[in-house]
C-alpha positions as a Python dict, from the first residue, in 0.01 Angstrom:
ca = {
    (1, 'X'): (0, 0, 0),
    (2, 'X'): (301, 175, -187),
    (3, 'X'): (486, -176, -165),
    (4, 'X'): (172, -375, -333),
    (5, 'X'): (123, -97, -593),
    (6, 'X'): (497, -135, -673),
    (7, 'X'): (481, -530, -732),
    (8, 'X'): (198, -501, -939),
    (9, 'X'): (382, -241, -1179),
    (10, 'X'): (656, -487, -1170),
    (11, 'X'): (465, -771, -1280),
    (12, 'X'): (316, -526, -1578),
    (13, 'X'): (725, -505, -1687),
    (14, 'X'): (742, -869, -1661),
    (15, 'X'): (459, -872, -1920),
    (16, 'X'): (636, -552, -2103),
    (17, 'X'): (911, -779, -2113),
    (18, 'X'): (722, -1056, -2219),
    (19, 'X'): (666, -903, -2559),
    (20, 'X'): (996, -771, -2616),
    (21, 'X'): (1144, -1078, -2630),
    (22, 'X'): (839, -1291, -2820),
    (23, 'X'): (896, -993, -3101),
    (24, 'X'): (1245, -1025, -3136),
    (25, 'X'): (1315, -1397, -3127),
    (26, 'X'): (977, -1562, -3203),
    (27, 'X'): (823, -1275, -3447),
    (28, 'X'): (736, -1556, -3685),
    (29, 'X'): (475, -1758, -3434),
    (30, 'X'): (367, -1491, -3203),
    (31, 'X'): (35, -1359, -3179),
    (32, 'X'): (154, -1059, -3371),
    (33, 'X'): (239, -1234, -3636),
    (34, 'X'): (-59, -1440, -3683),
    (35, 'X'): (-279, -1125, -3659),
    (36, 'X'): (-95, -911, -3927),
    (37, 'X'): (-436, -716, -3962),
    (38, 'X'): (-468, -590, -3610),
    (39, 'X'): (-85, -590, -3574),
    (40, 'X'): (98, -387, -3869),
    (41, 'X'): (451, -572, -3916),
    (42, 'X'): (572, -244, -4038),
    (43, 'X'): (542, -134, -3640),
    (44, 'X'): (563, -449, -3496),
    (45, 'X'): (812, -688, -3697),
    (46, 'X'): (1177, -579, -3527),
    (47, 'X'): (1325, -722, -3866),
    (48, 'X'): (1186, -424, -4027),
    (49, 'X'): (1019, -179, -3817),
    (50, 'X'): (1415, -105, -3723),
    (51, 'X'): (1443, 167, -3979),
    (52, 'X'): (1082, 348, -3884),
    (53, 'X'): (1354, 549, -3726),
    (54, 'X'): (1526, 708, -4037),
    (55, 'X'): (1366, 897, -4325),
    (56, 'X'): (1292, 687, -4608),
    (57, 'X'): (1582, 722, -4915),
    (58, 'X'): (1885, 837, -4645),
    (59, 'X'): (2024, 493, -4690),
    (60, 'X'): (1931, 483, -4261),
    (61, 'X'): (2171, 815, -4201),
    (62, 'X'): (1879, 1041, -4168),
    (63, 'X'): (1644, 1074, -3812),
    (64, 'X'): (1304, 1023, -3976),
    (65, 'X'): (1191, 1318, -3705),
    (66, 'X'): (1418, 1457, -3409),
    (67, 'X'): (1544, 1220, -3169),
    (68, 'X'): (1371, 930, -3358),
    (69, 'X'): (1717, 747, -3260),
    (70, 'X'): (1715, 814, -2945),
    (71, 'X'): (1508, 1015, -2683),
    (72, 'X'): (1214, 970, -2897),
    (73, 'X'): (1294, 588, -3059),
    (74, 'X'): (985, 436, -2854),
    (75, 'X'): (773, 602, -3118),
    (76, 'X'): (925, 428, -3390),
    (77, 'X'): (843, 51, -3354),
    (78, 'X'): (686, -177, -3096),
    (79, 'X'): (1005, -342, -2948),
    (80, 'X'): (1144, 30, -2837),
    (81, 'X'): (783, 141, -2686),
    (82, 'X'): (793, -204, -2492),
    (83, 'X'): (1119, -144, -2398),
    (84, 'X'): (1057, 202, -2297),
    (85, 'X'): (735, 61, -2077),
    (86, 'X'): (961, -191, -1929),
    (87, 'X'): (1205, 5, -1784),
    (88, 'X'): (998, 330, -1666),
    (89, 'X'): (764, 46, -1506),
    (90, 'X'): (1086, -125, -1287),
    (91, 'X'): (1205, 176, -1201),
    (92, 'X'): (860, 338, -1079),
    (93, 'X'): (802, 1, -941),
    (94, 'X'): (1141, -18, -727),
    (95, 'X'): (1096, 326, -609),
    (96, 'X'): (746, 224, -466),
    (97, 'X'): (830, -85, -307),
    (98, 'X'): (1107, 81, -147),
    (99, 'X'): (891, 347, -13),
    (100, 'X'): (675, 175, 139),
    (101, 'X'): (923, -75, 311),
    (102, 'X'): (924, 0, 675),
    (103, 'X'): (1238, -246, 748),
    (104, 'X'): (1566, -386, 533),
    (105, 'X'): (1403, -704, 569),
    (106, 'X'): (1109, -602, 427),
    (107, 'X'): (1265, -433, 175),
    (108, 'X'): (1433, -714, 109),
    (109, 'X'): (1090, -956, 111),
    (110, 'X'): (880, -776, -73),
    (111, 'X'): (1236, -729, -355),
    (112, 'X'): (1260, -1081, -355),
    (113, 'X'): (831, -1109, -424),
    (114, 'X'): (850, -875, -684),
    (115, 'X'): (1154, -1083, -899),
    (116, 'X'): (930, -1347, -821),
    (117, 'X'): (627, -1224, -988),
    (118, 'X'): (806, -1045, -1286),
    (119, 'X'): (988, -1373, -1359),
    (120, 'X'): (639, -1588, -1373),
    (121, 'X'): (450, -1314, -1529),
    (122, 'X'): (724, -1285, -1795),
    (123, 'X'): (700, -1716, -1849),
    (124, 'X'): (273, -1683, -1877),
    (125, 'X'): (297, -1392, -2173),
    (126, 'X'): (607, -1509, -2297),
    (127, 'X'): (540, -1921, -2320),
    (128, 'X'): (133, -1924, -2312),
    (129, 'X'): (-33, -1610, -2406),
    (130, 'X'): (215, -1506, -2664),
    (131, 'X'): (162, -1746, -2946),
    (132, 'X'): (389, -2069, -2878),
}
């Protein structure tokens, strides 16, 4: 059950993923774009929600709140929460498909399911739910 469980949080960080990369290199056509109303570019838009992590008039030298640079950046913008998701979600995922292997070869199996499924489920949000 722990092995199934772990795919399925793995294919969530393929769609985490997913919208990482549609923000950063396809901002202009994505869904989030489109949608400004529902989807703030000041949070959203990496080409300037960047700087929601300094304080406003500190020329970006000054943390907007502690750790807004780092511990606390997913806060800040869209990209870095993504990014955060992404990688807590692999990692919990791993951990739980590795638990519940019983064998090296299954380990190995259910590994090689779970790139699988991250790697479509990162082409369907990327390339078709997305915006184009």
């Amino acid at each position: 059950m722990e092995g199934i469980l772990g795919v399925l949080l793995v294919c969530l960080a393929g769609f985490t993923k997913a919208v990482m990369d549609k923000l950063q290199f396809h901002w202009h056509k994505s869904i989030f774009a489109l949608n400004p109303g529902k989807y703030t570019p000041l949070f959203w838009d990496p080409s300037v929600s960047w700087a929601n992590k300094y304080k406003p008039g500190t020329n970006y030298k000054e943390e907007k709140f502690k750790f807004s640079t780092t511990l606390l950046v997913f806060l800040t913008d869209a990209w870095h929460f993504f990014q955060m998701c992404t990688t807590f979600l692999l990692f919990v995922g791993i951990l739980m498909i590795g638990y519940g292997a019983d064998s090296l070869f299954s380990l190995i199996f259910v590994g090689v399911i779970a790139r699988v499924v991250y790697g479509v489920t990162f082409e369907l949000f990327f390339k078709k739910w997305l915006g184009s």
